[in-house]
C-alpha positions in Angstrom: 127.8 46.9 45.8 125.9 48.7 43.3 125.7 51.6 45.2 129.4 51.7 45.7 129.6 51.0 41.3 127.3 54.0 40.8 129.1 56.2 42.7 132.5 55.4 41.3 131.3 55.5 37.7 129.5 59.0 38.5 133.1 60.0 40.1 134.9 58.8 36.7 132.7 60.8 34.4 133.1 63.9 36.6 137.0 63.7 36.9 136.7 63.2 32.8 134.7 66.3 32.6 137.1 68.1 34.3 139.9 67.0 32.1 141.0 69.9 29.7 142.1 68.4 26.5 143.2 70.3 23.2 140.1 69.5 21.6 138.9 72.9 22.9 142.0 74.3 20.5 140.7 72.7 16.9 138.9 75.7 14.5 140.5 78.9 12.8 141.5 81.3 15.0 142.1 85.0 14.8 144.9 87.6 16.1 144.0 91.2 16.7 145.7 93.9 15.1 143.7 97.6 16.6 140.9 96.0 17.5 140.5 94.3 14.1 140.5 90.5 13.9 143.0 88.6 10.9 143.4 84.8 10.4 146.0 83.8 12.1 146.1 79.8 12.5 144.3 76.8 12.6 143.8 73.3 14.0 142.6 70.2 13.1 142.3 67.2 14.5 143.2 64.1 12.1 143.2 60.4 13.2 144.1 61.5 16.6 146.8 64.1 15.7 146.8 67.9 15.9 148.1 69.8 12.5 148.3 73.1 12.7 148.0 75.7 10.1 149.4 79.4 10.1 148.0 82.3 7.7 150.9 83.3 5.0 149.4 85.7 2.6 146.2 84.6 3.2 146.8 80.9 2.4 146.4 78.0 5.0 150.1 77.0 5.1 151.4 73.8 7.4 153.4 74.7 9.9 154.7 71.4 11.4 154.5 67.6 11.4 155.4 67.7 14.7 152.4 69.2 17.3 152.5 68.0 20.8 150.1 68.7 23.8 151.8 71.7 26.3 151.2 71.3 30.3 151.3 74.2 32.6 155.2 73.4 32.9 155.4 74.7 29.9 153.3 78.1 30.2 154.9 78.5 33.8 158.5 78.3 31.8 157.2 81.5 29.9 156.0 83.4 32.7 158.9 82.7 34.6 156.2 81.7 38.0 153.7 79.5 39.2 150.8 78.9 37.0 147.7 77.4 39.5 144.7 77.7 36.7 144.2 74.7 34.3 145.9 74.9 31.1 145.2 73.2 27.7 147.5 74.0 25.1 149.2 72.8 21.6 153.3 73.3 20.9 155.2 73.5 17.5 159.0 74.8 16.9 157.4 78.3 16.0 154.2 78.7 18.5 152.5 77.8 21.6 148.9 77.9 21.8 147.0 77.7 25.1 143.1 77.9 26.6 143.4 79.6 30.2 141.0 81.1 32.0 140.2 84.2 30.5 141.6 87.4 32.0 144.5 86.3 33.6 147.6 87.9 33.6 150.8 86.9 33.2 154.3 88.6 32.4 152.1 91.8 31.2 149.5 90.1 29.0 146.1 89.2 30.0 143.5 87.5 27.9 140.0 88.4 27.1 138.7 85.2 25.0 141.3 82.9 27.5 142.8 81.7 24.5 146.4 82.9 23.3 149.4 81.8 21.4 152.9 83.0 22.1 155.3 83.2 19.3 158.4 84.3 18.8 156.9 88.0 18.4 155.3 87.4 21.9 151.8 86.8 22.7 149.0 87.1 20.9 145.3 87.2 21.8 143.2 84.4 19.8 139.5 84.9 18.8 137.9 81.9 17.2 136.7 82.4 13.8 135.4 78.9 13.2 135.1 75.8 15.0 136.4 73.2 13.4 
């Protein structure tokens, strides 16, 4: 019986470690623009919730109240196919942010860093600039 309790609790912690969660997502983040890295947004994490932060003449501003966790559904809805990686990702009205695996390409955009946003201006490659 403790055998049998071991084994299940080792199988729980692995399954968890497995879990992508948008914890990965919370620092400051940085576009490209030639090769040259700007601020582009930020997440934090606050009693449980994910606020996100875009860069308006470089000021912090809040984007939303509203920030809710995206699934691959959502990715595969913007690359019109099947996604089969794991995705972790944050959603507002104005962006989607995601952690992929890095390099993969989809709809003519691949990732370096594995982490992107796409906006209404398209996708852009993400570099962190600070953890949280």
């Amino acid at each position: 019986m403790k055998r049998l309790l071991c084994v299940l609790a080792l199988a729980a912690q692995l399954a968890a470690c497995s879990q992508p969660t948008p914890d990965s997502l919370v620092g400051a983040w940085a576009g490209q623009d030639d090769g040259r890295p700007y601020p582009f947004l930020k997440i934090e994490k606050r009693h449980g919730h994910y606020v996100l932060y875009t860069n308006v003449d470089g000021r912090w501003r809040r984007e939303s109240d509203y920030v809710e966790i995206a699934s691959r559904a959502d990715l595969e809805r913007l690359v019109h196919h099947p996604v089969t990686c794991d995705v972790t990702g944050l959603k507002t009205s104005v962006v989607i942010v995601f952690d992929v695996r890095p390099g993969r390409p989809d709809a003519g955009f691949s990732t370096r860093s594995g982490y992107f946003a796409s906006t209404w201006f398209g996708a852009v490659e993400l570099v962190r600039l600070a953890p949280a």
